[in-house]
C-alpha positions in Angstrom: 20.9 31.1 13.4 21.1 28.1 16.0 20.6 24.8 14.3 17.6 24.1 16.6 15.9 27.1 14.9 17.1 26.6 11.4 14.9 22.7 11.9 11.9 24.7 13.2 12.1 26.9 10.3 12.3 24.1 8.4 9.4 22.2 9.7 6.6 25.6 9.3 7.3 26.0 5.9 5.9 22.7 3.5 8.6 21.3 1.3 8.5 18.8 -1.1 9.9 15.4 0.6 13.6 14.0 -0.5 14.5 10.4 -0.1 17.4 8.5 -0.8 18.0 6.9 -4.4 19.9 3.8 -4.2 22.2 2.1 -6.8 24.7 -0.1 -6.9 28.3 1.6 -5.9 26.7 4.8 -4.5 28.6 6.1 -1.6 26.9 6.3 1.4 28.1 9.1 3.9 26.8 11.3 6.8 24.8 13.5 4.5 22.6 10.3 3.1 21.9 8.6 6.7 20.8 11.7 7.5 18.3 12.5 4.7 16.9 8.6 5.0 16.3 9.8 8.5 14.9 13.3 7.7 12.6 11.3 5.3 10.9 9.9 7.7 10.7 11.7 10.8 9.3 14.9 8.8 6.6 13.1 7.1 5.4 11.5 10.2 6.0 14.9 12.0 3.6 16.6 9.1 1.0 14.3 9.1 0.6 14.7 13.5 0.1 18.1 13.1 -2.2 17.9 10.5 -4.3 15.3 11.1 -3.9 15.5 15.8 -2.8 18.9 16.0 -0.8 19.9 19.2 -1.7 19.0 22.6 -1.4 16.4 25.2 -2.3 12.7 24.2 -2.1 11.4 27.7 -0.4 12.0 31.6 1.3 14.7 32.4 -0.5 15.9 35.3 1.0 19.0 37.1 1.1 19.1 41.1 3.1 21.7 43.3 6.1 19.9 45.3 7.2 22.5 47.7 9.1 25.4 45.9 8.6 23.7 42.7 6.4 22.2 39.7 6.2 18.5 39.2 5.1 17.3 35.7 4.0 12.9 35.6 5.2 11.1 33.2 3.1 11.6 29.8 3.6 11.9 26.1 2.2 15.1 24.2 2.6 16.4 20.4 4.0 19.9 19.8 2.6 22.5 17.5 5.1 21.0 14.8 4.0 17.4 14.9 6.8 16.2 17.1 6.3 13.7 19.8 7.1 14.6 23.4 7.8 12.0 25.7 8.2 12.4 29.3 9.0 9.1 31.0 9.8 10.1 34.2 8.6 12.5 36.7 10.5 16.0 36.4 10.0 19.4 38.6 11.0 22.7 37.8 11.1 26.0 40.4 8.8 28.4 38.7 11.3 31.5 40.5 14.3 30.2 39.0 15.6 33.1 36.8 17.4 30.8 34.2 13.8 30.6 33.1 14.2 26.3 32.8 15.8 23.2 31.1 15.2 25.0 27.7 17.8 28.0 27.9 15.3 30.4 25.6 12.8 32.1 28.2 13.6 35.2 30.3 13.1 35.2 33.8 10.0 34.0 35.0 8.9 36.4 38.2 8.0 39.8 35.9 4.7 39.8 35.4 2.9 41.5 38.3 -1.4 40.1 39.1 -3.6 43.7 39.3 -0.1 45.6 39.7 0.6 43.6 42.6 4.2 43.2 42.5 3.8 40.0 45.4 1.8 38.7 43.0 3.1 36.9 39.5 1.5 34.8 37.2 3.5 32.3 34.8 2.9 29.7 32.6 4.8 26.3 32.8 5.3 24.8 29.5 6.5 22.1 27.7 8.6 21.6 24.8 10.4 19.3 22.3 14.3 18.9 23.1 17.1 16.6 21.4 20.1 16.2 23.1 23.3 14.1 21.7 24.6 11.8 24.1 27.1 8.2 24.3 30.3 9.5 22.8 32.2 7.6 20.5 35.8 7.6 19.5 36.2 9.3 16.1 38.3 7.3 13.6 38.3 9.5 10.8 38.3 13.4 11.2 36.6 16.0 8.8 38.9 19.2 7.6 37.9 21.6 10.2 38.0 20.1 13.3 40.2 17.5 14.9 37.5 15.6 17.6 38.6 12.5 18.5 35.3 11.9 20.0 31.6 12.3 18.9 28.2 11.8 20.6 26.6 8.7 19.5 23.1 8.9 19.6 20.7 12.0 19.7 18.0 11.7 22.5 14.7 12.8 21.9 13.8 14.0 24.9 11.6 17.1 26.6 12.4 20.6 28.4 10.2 22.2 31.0 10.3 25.9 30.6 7.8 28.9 32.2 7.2 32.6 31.4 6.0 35.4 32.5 1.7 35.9 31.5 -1.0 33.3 30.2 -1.5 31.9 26.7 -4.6 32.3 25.0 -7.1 30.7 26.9 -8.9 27.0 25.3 -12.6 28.0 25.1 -14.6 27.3 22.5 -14.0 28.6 19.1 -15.7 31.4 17.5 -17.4 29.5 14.8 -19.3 27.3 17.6 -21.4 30.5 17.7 -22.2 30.8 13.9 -23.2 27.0 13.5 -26.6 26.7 12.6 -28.0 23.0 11.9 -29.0 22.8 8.4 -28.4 26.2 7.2 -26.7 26.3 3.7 -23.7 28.2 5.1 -22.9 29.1 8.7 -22.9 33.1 9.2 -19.0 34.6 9.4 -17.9 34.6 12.7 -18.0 37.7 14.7 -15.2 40.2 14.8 -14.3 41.9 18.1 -15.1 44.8 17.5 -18.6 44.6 15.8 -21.9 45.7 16.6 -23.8 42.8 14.8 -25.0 40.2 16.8 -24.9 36.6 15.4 -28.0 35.0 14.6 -28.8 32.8 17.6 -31.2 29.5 16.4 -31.9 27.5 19.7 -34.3 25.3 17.6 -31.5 24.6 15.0 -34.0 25.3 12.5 -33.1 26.4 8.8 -33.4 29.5 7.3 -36.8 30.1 5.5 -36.4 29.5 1.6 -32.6 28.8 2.1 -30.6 28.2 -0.5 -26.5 27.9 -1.2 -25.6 31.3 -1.9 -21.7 32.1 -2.8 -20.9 35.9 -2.1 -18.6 38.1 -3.7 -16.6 38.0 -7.1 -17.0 33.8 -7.1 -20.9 34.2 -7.7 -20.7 34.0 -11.0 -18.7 30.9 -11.1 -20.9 29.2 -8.3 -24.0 29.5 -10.7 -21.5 28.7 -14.2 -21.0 25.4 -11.5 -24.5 24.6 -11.3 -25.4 24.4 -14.9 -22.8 22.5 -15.3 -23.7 19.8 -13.0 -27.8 20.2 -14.4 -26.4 19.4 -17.6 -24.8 15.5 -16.2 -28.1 14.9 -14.7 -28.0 16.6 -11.1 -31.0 17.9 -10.0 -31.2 21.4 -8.7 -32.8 19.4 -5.5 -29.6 17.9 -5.0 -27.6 20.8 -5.4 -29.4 22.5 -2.8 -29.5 19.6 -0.4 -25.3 19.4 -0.6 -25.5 22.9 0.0 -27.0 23.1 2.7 -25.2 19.9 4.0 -23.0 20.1 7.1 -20.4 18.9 5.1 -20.7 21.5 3.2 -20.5 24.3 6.3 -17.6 22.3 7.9 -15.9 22.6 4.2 -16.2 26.6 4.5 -15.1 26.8 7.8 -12.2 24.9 7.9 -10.9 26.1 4.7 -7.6 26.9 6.0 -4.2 27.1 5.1 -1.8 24.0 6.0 0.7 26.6 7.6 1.4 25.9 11.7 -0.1 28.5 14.3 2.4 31.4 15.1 4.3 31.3 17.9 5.9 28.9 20.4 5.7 25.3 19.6 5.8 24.3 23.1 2.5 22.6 24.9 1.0 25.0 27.8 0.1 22.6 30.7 -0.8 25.2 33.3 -0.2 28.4 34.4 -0.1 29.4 38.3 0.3 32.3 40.8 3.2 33.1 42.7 2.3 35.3 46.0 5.5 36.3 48.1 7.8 33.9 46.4 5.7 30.9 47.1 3.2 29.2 44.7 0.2 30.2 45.3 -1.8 28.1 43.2 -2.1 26.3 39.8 -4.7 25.8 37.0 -4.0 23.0 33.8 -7.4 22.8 32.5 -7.9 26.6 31.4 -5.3 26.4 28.9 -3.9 22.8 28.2 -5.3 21.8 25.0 -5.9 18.1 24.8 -5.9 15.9 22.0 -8.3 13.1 22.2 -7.7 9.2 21.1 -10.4 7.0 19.1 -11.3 5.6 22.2 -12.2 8.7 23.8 -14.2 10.3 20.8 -15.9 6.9 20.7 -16.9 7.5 24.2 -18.2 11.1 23.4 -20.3 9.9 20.6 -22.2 7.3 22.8 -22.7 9.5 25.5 -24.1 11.9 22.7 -26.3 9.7 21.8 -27.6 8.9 25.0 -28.5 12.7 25.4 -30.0 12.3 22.0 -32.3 9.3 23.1 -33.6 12.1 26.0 -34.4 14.7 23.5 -36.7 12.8 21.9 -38.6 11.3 25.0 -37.5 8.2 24.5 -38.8 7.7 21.4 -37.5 5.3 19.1 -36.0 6.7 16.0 -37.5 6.5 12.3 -35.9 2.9 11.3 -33.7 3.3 8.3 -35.5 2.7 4.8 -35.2 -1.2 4.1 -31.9 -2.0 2.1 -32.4 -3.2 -1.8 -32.3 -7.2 -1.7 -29.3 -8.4 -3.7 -30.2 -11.0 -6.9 -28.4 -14.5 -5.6 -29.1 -17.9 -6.5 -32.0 -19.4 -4.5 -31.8 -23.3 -5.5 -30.5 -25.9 -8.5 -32.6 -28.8 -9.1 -31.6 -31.3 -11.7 -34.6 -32.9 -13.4 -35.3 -35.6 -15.8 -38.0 -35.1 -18.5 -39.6 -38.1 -20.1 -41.0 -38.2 -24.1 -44.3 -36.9 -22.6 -42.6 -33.7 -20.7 -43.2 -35.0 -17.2 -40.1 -33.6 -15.0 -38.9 -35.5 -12.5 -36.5 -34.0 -9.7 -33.0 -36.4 -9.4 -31.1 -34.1 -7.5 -30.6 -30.6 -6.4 -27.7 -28.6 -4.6 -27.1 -28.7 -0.8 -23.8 -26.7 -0.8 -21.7 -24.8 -3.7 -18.5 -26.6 -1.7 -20.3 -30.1 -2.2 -20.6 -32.3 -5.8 -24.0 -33.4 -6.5 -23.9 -37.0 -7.4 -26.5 -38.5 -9.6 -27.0 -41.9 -11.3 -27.2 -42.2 -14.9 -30.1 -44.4 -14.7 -32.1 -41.8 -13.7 -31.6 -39.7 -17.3 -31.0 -36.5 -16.0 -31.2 -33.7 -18.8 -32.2 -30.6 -17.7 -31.1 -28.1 -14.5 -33.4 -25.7 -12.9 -31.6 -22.6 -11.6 -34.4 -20.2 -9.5 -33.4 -16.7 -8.4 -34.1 -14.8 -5.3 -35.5 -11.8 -7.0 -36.3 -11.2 -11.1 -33.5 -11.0 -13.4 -32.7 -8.0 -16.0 -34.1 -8.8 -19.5 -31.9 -6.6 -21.0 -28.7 -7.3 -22.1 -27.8 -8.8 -18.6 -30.8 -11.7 -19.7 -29.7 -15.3 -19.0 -28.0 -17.0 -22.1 -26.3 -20.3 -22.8 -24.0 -21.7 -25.5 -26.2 -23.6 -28.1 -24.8 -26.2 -31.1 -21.4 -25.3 -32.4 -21.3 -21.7 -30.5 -18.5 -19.2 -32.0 -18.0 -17.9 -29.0 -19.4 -19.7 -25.9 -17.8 -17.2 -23.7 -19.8 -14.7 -24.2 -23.0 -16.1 -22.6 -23.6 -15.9 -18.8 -24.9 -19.5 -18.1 -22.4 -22.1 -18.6 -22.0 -26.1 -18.4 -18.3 -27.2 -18.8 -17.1 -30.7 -18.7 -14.6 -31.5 -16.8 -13.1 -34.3 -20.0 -14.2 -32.5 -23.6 -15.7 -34.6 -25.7 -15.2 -34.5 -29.4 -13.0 -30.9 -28.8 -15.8 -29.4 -27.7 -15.3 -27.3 -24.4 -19.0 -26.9 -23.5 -22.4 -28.6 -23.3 -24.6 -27.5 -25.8 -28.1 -26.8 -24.3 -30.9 -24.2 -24.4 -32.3 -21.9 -21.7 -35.8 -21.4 -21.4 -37.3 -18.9 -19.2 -40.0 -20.3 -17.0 -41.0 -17.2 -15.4 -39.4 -14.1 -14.0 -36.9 -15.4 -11.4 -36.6 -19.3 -12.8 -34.4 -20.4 -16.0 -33.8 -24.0 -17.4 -30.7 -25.2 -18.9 -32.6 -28.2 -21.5 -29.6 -30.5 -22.4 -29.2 -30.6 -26.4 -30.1 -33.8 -27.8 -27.2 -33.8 -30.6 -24.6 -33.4 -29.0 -21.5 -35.8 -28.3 -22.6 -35.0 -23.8 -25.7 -37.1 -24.5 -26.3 -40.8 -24.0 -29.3 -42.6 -25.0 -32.1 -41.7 -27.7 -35.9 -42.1 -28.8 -37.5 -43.2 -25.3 -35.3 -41.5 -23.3 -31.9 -39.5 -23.1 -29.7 -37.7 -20.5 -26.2 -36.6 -19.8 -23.1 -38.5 -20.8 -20.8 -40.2 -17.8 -18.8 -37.4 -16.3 -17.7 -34.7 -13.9 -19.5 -31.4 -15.3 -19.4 -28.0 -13.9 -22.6 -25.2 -14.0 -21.4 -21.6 -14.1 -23.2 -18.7 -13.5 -21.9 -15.3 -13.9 -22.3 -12.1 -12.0 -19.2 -10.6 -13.1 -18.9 -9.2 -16.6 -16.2 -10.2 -19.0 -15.5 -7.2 -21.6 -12.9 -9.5 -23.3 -15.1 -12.4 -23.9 -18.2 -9.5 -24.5 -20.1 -11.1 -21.8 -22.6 -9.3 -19.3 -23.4 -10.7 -15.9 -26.6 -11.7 -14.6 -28.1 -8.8 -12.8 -31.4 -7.6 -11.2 -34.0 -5.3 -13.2 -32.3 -2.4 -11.0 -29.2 -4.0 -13.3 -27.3 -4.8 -10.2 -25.3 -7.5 -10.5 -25.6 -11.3 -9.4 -24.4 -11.6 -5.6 -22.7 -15.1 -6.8 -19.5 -15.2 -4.5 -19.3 -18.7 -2.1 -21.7 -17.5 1.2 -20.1 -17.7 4.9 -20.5 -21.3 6.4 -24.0 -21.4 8.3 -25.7 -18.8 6.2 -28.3 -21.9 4.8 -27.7 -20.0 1.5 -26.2 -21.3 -1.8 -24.9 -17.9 -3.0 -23.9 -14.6 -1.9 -22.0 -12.8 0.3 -23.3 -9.3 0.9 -21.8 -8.0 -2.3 -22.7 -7.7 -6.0 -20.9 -9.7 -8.0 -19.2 -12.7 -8.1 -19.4 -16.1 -10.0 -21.7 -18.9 -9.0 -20.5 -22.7 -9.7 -21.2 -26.2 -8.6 -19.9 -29.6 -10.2 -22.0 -32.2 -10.7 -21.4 -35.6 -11.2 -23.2 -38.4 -13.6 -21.9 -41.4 -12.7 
């Protein structure tokens, strides 16, 4: 078998990838170079014909020159995956009975239009070449030959090639015809050489009293599957709506196997028509297959929609149902309550990147923290760290000195909850942070910092503030010019400031 076969062989059958192992003192030698190359080149080889599929990405226009077939520069992928560059324009005569560049196809005038034998159709295609090129002295020879020169570098290149006939013509495929729109699993395709028609829906509309149905031996297992997924809560509404799904039809009609199509490899760009040893005429289109970029699908998406926007009159669409508003922090005030319980505000928080500053004159002793939308009172319920806490950790409102006093790593406080989205941290009055007594009292001189969790902390056993959906606290710093205090889109995330009573 030619070595250009035995690497095709190679790359339609899936094999499990081999790379090099390196170690100190391992020998490296023709055989490793070449597997760190073979590494590479097959996995990106696999994944283009899985995931683009054979065809031409761009170029490659074909136009008749005289006696000959010109191919533009263009780059295409064969049906293995590999890439095909062409960087220069190349022409080919179609009569030539060496068949072309590649050396595998037999001649090309032998396939007669309508028994015509003036008249002979071909197909001009391309393919995927390497070629070994820049030869190099050879300083060491192996056992069984004596070269004292070896090619360099291997060239991956293209080959123009054309034989007799046309390939398979790119219509549409057969399932186009069995796609219904919202049917719980498009109809088989049909054969050739049946009599029943497939079911034609121009209104797209469902099948009355569908529901997924799994035919054959699986049945049994399909409806063992449903009562398994009853018992972790799925509804059978559910069920039936993924059934039904498009997902789900796309799911059993694409359910292939990962093997590459038969046949050649090589990328059909056009087929023509030879009449009394001149070309007669060309055609790409018919059966070039085309793979498209992101750009171009992009394209095809908007100018879908536009023909959307003309089905339905103009008509603007249902708007989408409104989005659930994520829990953040609306404001911190800090407030100073006199022997009589009147509250005055003495400062409040501008920016979570900013200190708030506050004079001790003023006796501030207690923070109001409001929410933007009512908080859990479940086990995600705002707590704070009281008088000689075991484990202040574990509460979800925080104030931490910057300097401990007395080894004590928090300020001891209590939270009272003034309604359903407003707490207040009320500073303790025995505890080394306070300053002052009987008339009046507030915080201790200091650089303090107020902590408000949205992100549990299993080690500590703390839960974070969350919503009564039990979503947690959008806490994180927001983007600059947001005018908010907290939150940046996504659940989760701590809220702190630093204060300072100086």
């Amino acid at each position: 078998m030619h070595a250009h076969d035995q690497a095709e062989l190679l790359l339609r059958t899936l094999n499990a990838p081999r790379r090099n192992h390196f170690f100190y003192g391992k020998r490296m030698d023709v055989q490793q170079f070449q597997m760190e190359q073979d590494y590479g080149r097959n996995k990106q080889w696999l994944l283009n014909r899985l995931t683009l599929g054979k065809g031409v990405l761009c170029g490659l226009k074909v136009s008749i020159d005289g006696d000959r077939l010109c191919v533009d520069p263009g780059v295409a992928i064969d049906g293995l995956g590999r890439e095909i560059i062409v960087p220069v324009r190349a022409c080919i005569d179609p009569k030539a009975e060496h068949g072309g560049c590649c050396g595998d196809a037999p001649p090309a005038g032998s396939d007669p239009a309508h028994g015509d034998a003036r008249l002979q159709v071909f197909t001009l295609w391309l393919c995927y070449r390497e070629c070994q090129a820049d030869q190099q002295p050879v300083l060491v020879t192996d056992c069984e030959t004596q070269s004292h020169c070896a090619p360099d570098t291997v060239v991956e290149t293209f080959c123009l090639k054309v034989t007799p006939g046309i390939p398979p013509l790119q219509g549409d495929p057969d399932w186009c015809l069995a796609w219904a729109r919202g049917a719980e699993k498009p109809q088989e395709p049909r054969e050739p050489d049946s009599d029943r028609p497939v079911p034609d829906r121009p209104d797209g509309a469902a099948p009355p009293d569908s529901v997924p149905v799994s035919r054959g031996p699986a049945a049994d297992d399909v409806v063992a599957v449903g009562a398994l997924l009853a018992t972790l809560g799925v509804t059978q509404e559910e069920i039936d709506a993924a059934g039904r799904s498009r997902r789900h039809a796309l799911c059993s009609l694409f359910d292939k196997t990962c093997d590459p199509a038969e046949g050649s490899a090589c990328v059909p760009l056009a087929i023509g028509l030879v009449r009394d040893e001149r070309i007669a005429g060309i055609e790409s289109c018919l059966v070039r297959p085309r793979v498209y970029s992101n750009a171009v699908l992009l394209d095809l998406i908007l100018c879908l929609a536009e023909r959307v926007d003309a089905c339905c009159n103009g008509h603007e669409p249902p708007p989408p149902p409104p989005q659930r508003e994520l829990l953040r922090v609306q404001s911190v005030t800090f407030l100073s309550t006199d022997p009589n319980g009147v509250q005055t505000e003495v400062g409040k928080v501008d920016s979570p990147m900013e200190d708030v500053r506050i004079k001790i004159s003023l006796r501030p002793n207690a923070i109001r923290i409001r929410f933007t939308e009512d908080f859990a009172r479940d086990v995600h319920i705002p707590s704070t760290h009281g008088l000689n806490d075991p484990n202040f950790k574990r509460h979800n409102v925080m104030v931490l000195p910057d300097e401990p006093l007395n080894h004590m790593e928090y300020v001891p406080g209590t939270l009272v909850l003034e309604d359903s989205r407003t707490i207040r941290f009320d500073l303790f009055r025995d505890s080394p942070y306070v300053r002052g007594s009987g008339g009046g009292f507030g915080w201790q001189k200091g650089r303090y910092q107020l902590a408000i969790f949205g992100t549990d902390d299993a080690g500590a056993s703390r839960h974070a503030i969350a919503d009564t959906g039990d979503v947690a606290l959008d806490g994180d710093t927001p983007p600059a010019g947001s005018g908010a205090i907290s939150g940046d889109g996504t659940p989760g995330g701590d809220f702190r400031i630093a204060f300072i009573i100086r």
